[in-house]
VOPAGU-2260 file (C-alpha; in pm, 1 decimal, decimal comma):
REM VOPAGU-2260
SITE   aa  ch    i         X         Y         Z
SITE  UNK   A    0   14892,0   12425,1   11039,7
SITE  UNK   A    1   14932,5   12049,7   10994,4
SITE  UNK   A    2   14938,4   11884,2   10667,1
SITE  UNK   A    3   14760,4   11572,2   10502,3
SITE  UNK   A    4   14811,2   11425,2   10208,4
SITE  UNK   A    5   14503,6   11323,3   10008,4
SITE  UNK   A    6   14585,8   11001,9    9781,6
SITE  UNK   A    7   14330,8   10926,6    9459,8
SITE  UNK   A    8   14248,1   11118,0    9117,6
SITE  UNK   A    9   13947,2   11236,2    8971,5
SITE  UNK   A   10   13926,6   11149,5    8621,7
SITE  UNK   A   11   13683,8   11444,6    8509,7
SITE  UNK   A   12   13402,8   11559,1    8592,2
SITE  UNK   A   13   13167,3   11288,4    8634,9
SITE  UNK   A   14   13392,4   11089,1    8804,6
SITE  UNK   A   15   13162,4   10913,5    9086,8
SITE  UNK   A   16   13414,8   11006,3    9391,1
SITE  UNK   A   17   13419,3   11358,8    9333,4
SITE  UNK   A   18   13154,1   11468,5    9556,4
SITE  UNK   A   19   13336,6   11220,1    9850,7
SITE  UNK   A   20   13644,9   11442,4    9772,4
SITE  UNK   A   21   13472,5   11767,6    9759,9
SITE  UNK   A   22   13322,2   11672,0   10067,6
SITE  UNK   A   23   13673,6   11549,5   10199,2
SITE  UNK   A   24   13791,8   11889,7   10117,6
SITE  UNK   A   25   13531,8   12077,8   10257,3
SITE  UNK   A   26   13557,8   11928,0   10612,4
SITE  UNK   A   27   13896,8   11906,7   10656,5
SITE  UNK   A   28   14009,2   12234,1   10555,7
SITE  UNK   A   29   13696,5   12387,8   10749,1
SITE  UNK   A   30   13853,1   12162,7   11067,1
SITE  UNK   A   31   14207,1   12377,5   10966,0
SITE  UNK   A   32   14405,2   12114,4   10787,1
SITE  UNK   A   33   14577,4   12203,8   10511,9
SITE  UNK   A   34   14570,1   11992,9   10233,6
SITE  UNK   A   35   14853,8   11800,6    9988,0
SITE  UNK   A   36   14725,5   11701,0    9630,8
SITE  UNK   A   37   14365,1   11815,8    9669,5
SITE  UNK   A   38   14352,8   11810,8    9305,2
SITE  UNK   A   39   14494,4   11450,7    9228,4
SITE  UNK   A   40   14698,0   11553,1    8978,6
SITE  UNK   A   41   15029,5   11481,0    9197,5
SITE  UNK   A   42   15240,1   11154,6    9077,9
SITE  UNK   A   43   15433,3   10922,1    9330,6
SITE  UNK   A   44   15737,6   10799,5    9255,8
SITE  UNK   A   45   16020,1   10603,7    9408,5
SITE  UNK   A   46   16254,6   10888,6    9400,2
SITE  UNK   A   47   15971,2   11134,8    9574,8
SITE  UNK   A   48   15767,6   10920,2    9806,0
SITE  UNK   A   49   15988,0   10987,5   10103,4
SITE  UNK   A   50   15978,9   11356,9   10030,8
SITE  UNK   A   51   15625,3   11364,7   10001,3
SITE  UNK   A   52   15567,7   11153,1   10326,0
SITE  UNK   A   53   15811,8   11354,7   10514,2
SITE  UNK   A   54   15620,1   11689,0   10422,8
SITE  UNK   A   55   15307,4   11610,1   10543,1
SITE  UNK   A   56   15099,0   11484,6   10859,0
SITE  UNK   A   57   14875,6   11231,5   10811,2
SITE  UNK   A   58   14752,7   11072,3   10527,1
SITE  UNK   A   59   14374,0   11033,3   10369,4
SITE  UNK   A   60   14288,9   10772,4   10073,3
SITE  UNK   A   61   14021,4   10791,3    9938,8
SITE  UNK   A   62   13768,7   10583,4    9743,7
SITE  UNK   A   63   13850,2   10397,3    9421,6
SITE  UNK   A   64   14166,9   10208,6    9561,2
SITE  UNK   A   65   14412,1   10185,0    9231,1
SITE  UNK   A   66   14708,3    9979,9    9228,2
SITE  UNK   A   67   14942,8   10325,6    9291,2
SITE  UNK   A   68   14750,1   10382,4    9636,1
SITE  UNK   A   69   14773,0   10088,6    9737,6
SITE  UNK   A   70   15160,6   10045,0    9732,3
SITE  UNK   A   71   15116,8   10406,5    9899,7
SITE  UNK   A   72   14911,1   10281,1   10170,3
SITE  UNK   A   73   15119,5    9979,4   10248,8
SITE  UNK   A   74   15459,7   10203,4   10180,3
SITE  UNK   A   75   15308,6   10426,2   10475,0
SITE  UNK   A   76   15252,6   10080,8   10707,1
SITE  UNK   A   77   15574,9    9945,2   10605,4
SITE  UNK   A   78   15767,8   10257,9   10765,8
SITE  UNK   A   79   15534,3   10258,4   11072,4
SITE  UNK   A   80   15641,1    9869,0   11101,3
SITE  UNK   A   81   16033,2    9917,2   11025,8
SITE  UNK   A   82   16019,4   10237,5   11272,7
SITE  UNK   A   83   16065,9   10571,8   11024,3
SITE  UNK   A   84   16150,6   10826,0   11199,1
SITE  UNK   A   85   15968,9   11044,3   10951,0
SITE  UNK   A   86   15645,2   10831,6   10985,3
SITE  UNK   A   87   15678,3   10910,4   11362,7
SITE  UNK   A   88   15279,6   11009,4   11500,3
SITE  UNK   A   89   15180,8   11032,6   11148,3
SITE  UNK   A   90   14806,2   10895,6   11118,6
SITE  UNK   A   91   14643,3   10737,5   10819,6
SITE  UNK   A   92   14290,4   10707,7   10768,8
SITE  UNK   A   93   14167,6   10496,3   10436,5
SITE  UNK   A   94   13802,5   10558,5   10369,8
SITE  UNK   A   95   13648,8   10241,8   10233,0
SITE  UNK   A   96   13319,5   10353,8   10091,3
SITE  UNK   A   97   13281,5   10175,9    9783,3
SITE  UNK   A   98   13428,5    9894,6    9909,5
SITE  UNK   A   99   13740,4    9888,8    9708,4
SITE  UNK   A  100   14005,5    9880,5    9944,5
SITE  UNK   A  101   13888,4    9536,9   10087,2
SITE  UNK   A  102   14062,8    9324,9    9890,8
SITE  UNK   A  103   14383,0    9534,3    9975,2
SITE  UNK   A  104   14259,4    9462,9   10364,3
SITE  UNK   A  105   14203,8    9101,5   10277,1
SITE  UNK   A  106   14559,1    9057,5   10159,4
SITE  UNK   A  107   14673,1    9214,6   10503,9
SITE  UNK   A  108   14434,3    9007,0   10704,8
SITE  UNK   A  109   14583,1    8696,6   10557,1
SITE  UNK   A  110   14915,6    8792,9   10635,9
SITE  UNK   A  111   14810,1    8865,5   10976,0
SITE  UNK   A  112   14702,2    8519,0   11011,5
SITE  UNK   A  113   15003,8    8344,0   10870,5
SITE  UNK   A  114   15217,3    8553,0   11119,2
SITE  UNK   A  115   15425,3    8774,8   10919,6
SITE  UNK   A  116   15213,9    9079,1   10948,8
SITE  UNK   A  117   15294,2    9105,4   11351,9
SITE  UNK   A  118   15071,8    9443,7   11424,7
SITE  UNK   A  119   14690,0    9532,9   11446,2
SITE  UNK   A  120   14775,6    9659,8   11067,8
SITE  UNK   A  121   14417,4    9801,7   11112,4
SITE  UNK   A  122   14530,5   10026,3   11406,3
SITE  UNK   A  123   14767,1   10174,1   11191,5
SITE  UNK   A  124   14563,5   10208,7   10895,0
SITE  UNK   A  125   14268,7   10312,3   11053,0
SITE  UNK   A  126   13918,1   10267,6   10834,0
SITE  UNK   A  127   13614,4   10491,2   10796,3
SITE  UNK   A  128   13294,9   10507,3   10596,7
SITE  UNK   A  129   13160,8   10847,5   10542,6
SITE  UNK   A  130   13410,5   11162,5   10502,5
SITE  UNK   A  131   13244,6   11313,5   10816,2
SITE  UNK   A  132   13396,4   10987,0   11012,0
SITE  UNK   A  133   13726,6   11071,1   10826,1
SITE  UNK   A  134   13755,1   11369,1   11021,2
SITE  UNK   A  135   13653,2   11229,0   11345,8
SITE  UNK   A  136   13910,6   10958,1   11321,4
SITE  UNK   A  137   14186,2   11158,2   11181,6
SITE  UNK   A  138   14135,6   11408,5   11448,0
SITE  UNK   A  139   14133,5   11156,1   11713,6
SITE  UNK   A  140   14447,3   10950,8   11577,8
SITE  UNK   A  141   14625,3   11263,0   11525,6
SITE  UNK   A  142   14596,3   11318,0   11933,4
SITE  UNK   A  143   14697,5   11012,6   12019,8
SITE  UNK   A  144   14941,2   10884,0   11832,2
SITE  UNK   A  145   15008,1   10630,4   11597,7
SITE  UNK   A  146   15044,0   10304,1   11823,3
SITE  UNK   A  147   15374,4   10133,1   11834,2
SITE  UNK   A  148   15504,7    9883,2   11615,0
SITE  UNK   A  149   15695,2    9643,0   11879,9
SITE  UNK   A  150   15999,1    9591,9   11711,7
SITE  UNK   A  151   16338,8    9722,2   11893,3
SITE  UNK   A  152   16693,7    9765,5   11713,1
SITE  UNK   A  153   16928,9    9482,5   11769,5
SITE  UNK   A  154   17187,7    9638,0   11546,6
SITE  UNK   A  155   17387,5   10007,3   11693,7
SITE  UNK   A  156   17400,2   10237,6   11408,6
SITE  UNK   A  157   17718,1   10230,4   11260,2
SITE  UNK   A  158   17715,5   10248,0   10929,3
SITE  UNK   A  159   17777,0    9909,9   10715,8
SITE  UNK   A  160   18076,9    9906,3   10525,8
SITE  UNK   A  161   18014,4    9894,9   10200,2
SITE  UNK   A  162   18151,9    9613,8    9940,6
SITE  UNK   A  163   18125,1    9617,8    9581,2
SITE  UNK   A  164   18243,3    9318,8    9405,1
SITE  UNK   A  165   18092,8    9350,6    9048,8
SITE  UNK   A  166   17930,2    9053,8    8927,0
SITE  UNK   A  167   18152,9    8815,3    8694,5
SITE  UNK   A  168   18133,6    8763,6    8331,7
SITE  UNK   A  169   17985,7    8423,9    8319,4
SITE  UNK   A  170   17683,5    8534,3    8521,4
SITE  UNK   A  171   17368,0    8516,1    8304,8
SITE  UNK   A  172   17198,5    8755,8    8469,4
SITE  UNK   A  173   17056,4    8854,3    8848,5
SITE  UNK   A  174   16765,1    8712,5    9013,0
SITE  UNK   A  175   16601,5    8952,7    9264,3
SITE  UNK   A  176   16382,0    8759,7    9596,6
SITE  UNK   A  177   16150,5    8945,4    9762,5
SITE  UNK   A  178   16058,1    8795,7   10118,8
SITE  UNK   A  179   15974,2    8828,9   10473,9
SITE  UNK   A  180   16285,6    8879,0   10741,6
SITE  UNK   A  181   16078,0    8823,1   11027,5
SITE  UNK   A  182   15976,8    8441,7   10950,9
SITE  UNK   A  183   16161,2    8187,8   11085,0
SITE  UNK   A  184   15944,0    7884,4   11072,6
SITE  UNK   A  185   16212,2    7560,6   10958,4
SITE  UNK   A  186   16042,3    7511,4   10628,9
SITE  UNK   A  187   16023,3    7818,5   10506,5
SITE  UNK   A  188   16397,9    7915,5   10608,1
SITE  UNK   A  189   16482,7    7576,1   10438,6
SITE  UNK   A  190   16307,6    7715,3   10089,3
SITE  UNK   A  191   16494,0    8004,4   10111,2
SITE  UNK   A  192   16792,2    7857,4   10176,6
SITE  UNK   A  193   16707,9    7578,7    9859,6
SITE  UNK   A  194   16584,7    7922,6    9620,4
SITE  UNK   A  195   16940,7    8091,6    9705,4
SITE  UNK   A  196   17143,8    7816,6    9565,5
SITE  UNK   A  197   16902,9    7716,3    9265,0
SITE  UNK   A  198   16957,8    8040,7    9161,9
SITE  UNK   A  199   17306,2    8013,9    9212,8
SITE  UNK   A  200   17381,0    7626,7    9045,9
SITE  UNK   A  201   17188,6    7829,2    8784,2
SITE  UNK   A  202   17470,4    8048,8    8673,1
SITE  UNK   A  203   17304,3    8368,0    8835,1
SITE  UNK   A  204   17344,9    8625,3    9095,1
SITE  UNK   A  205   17125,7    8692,1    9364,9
SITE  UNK   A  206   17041,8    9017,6    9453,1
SITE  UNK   A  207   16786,5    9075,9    9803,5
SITE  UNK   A  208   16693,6    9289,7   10042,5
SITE  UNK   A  209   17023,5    9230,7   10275,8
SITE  UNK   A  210   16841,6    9131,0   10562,8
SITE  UNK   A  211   17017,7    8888,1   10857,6
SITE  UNK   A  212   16720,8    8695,3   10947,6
SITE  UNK   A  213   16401,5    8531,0   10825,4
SITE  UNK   A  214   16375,6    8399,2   10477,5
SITE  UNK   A  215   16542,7    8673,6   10348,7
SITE  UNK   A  216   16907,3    8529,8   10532,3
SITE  UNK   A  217   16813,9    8241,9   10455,1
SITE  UNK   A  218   16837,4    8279,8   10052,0
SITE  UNK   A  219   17144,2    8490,1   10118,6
SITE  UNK   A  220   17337,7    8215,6   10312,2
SITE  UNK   A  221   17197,3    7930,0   10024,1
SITE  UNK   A  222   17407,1    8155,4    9750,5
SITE  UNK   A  223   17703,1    8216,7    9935,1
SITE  UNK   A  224   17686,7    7857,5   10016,9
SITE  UNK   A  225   17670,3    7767,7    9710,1
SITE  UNK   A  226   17967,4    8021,4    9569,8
SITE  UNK   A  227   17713,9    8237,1    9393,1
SITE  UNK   A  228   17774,6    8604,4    9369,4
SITE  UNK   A  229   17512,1    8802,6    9595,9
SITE  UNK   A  230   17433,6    9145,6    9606,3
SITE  UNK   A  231   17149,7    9318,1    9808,5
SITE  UNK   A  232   17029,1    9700,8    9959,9
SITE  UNK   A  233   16964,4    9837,1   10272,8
SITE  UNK   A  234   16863,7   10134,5   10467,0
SITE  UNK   A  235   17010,9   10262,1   10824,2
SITE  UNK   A  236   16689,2   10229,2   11027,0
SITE  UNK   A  237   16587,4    9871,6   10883,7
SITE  UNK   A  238   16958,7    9697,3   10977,6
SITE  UNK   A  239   16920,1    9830,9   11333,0
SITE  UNK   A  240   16624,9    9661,5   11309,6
SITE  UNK   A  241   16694,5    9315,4   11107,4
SITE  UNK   A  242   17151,2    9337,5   11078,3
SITE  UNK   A  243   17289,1    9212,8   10785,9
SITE  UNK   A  244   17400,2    8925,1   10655,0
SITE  UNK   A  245   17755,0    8765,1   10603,1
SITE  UNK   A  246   17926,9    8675,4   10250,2
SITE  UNK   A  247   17755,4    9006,9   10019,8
SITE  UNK   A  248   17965,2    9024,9    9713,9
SITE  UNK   A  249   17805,6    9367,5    9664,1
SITE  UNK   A  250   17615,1    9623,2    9906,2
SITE  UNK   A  251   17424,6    9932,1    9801,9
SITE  UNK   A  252   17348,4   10141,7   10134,6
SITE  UNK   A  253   17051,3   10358,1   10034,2
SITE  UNK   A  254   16885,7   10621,3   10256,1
SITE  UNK   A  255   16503,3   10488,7   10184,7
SITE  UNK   A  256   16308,8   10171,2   10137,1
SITE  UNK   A  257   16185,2   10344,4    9803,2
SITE  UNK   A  258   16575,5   10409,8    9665,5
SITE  UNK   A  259   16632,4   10039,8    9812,4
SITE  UNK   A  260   16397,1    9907,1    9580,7
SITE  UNK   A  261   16452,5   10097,3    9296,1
SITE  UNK   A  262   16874,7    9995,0    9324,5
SITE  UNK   A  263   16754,2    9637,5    9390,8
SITE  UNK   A  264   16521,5    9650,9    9064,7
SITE  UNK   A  265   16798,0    9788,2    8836,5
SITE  UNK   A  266   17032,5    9559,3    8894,4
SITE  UNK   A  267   16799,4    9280,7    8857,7
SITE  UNK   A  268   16705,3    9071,1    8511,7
SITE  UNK   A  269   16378,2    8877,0    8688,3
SITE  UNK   A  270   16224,7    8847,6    9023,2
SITE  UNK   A  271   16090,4    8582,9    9298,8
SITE  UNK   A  272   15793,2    8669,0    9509,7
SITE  UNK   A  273   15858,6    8421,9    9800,1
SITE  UNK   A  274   15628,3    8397,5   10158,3
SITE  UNK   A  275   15671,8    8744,8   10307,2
SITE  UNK   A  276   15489,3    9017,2   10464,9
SITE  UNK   A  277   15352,5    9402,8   10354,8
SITE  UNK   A  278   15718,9    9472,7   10265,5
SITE  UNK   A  279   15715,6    9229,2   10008,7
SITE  UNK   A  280   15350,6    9316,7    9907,4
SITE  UNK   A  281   15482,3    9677,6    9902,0
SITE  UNK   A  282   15785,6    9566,0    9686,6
SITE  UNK   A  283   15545,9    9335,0    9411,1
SITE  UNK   A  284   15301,4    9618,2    9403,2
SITE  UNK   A  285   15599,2    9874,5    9283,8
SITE  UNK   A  286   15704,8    9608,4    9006,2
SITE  UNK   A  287   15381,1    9581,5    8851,4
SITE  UNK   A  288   15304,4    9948,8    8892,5
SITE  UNK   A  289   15663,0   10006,7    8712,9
SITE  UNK   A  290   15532,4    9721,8    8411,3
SITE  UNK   A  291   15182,8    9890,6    8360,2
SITE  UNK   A  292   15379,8   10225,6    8323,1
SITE  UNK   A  293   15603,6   10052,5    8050,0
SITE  UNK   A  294   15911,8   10162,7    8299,9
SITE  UNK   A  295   16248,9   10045,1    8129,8
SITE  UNK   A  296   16377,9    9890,7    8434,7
SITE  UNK   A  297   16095,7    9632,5    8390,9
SITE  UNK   A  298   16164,8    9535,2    7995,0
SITE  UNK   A  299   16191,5    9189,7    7922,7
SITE  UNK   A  300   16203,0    9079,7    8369,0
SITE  UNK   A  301   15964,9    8797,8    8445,5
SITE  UNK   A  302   15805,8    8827,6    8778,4
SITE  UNK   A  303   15739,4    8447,2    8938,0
SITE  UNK   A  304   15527,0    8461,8    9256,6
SITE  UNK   A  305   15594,6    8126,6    9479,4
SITE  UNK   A  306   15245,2    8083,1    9606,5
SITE  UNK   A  307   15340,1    7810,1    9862,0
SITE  UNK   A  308   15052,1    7568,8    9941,8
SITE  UNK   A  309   14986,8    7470,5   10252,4
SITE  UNK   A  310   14867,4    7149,0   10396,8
SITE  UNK   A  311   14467,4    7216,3   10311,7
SITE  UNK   A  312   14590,0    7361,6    9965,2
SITE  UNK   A  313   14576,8    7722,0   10029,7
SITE  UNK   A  314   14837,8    7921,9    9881,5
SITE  UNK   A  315   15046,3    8177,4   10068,8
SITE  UNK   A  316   14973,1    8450,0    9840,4
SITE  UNK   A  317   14577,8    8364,8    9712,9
SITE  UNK   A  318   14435,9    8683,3    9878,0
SITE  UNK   A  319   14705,2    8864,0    9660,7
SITE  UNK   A  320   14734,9    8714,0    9329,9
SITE  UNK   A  321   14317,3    8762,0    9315,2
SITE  UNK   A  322   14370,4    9132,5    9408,3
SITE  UNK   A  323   14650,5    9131,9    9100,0
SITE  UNK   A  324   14372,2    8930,2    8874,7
SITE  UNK   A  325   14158,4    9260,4    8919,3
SITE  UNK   A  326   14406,6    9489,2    8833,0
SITE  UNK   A  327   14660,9    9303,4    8602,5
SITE  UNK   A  328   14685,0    9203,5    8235,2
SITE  UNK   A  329   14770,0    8809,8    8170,3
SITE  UNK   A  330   15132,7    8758,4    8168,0
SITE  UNK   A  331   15260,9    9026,5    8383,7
SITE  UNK   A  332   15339,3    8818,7    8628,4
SITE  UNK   A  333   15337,9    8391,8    8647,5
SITE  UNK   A  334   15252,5    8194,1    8972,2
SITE  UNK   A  335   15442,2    7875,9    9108,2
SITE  UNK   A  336   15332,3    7646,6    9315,6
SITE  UNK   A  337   15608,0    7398,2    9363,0
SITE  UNK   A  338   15967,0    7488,4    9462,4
SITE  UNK   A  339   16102,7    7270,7    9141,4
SITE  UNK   A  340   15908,7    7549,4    8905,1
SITE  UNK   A  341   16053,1    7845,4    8987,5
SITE  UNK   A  342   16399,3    7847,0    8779,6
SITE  UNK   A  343   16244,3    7744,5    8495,6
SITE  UNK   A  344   15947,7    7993,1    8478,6
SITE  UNK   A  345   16224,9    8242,0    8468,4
SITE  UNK   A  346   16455,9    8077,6    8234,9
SITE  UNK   A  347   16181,5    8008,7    7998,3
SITE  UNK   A  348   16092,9    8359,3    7986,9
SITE  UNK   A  349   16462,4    8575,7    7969,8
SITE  UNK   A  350   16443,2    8673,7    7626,7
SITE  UNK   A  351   16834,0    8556,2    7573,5
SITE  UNK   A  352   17086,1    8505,7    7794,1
SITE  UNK   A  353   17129,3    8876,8    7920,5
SITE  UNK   A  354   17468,4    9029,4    8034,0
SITE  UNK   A  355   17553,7    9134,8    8361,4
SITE  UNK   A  356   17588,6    9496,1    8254,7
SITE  UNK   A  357   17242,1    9536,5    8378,6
């Protein structure tokens, strides 16, 4: 029988959603689907996301949209977008009841507009109102298929070979970016380029996502340029897809976009949120979910967001930094909105000059 997974957790029994999941339950196993966390008592991780996506179906979320199901929901996007193979005619139905998972929909919408959210996002992550619609849409998707995601590989699938230059002893630490590798308006290249070697004149590394294009080569080539020590993660599936770039000083060839982030997040002392897409929604919502849990690879790392403005003063990432407002404490992350502000916001908050050990 097929499987779906059921995202959300009742907190007791007066919980308000737990007659929508009761419901839930009712019709879908009555409609012969088995069901994955019908309880909500199961915890995703980095480590176990892929497992638990691989092992099941389709995918349900429910009511009450926390900050953990949304980086599930856009996790589940992402791989429909980068093409993973175990995401392959896997539906996912979000039912917005309550209302909650708009803002997560706004932040996708906005992306959509900007142009680095390419796809219907809300054919892949279809929306329903009532759990009896659940079941109508689920059923339906499930027969026809998840749509596809228009991308094709421009890489064969040789493996990478893999270089590991450690970082030198004068480093004073590693500055992750998180950002699209689809983009390739001038301006935003040339700000990539511009962040790569501030971070480098800086005296630290710069660890990424390893991508060839977009924003994401661009703050690759800017270190290099600038003799800066780079380092950066990848996964088989996503370098058909985007290559790699040239002049790495390190490369950590993971098998999962969850293991790629975790790598990238270990090896990193603070982090820039440049213009991106859901990946790097995906990868901000995993580093505040891993600073709420009090996760030790997030001690003492400042997170700086680079809400670009635009020409009429709206900010790249507005729709997202008011969804973090709702769901974040003061100071878990720090917003810049001019190019020049970025180094310092992280300098000023390192709590010493940390070793590269890290």
């Amino acid at each position: 029988m097929a499987k779906v997974r059921l995202s959300g957790t009742i907190t007791g029994a007066h919980d308000p959603h737990r007659s929508t999941r009761a419901k839930l339950l009712y019709l879908l196993y009555d409609a012969g689907w088995d069901i994955y966390n019908s309880n909500g008592d199961q915890r995703i991780t980095l480590s176990n996301i892929e497992k638990k996506i691989t092992e099941a179906d389709g995918f349900v979320f429910t009511p009450g949209a926390s900050l953990e199901d949304m980086f599930k929901a856009v996790s589940v996007f992402v791989g429909y977008q980068t093409l993973d193979k175990h995401l392959r005619g896997k539906p996912t139905v979000i039912l917005n009841s309550d209302g909650s998972w708009d803002p997560f929909y706004g932040v996708l919408g906005h992306l959509h507009k900007l142009g680095t959210i390419k796809q219907e996002f809300r054919e892949f992550l279809l929306s329903a109102d009532t759990p009896e619609s659940v079941l109508t849409t689920l059923t339906g998707a499930w027969q026809t298929g998840v749509p596809d995601a228009g991308r094709e590989k421009i890489e064969d699938s040789m493996m990478p070979q893999v270089v590991d230059e450690p970082p030198p002893s004068h480093l004073l630490g590693n500055v992750c970016v998180f950002c699209s590798a689809t983009l390739e308006e001038e301006s935003y290249l040339s700000d990539g380029e511009s962040v790569g070697r501030a971070i480098a004149r800086a005296g630290f590394g710069c660890i990424s996502g390893a991508g060839k294009s977009g924003i994401m080569g661009a703050v690759v080539k800017g270190s290099v340029d600038a003799g800066g020590w780079t380092g950066g993660s990848n996964v088989p599936h996503i370098i058909e897809l985007e290559g790699l770039p040239k002049g790495l000083s390190s490369f950590w060839l993971r098998p999962d976009i969850y293991t790629r982030m975790e790598v990238m997040i270990e090896h990193s002392n603070a982090f820039v949120i440049m213009p991106g897409g859901a990946g790097t929604f995906q990868e901000l919502l995993a580093l505040m979910i891993f600073r709420q849990q009090g996760n030790p690879l997030m001690q003492d790392k400042p997170v700086v967001i680079y809400n670009r403005q635009n020409r009429n003063g709206i900010g790249f990432w507005d729709p997202l930094i008011d969804l973090l407002d709702g769901v974040c404490q003061p100071g878990e992350f720090v917003v810049a909105t001019e190019m020049e502000d970025i180094l310092p916001a992280i300098q000023s908050r390192l709590p010493q000059v940390v070793s590269n050990a890290s």
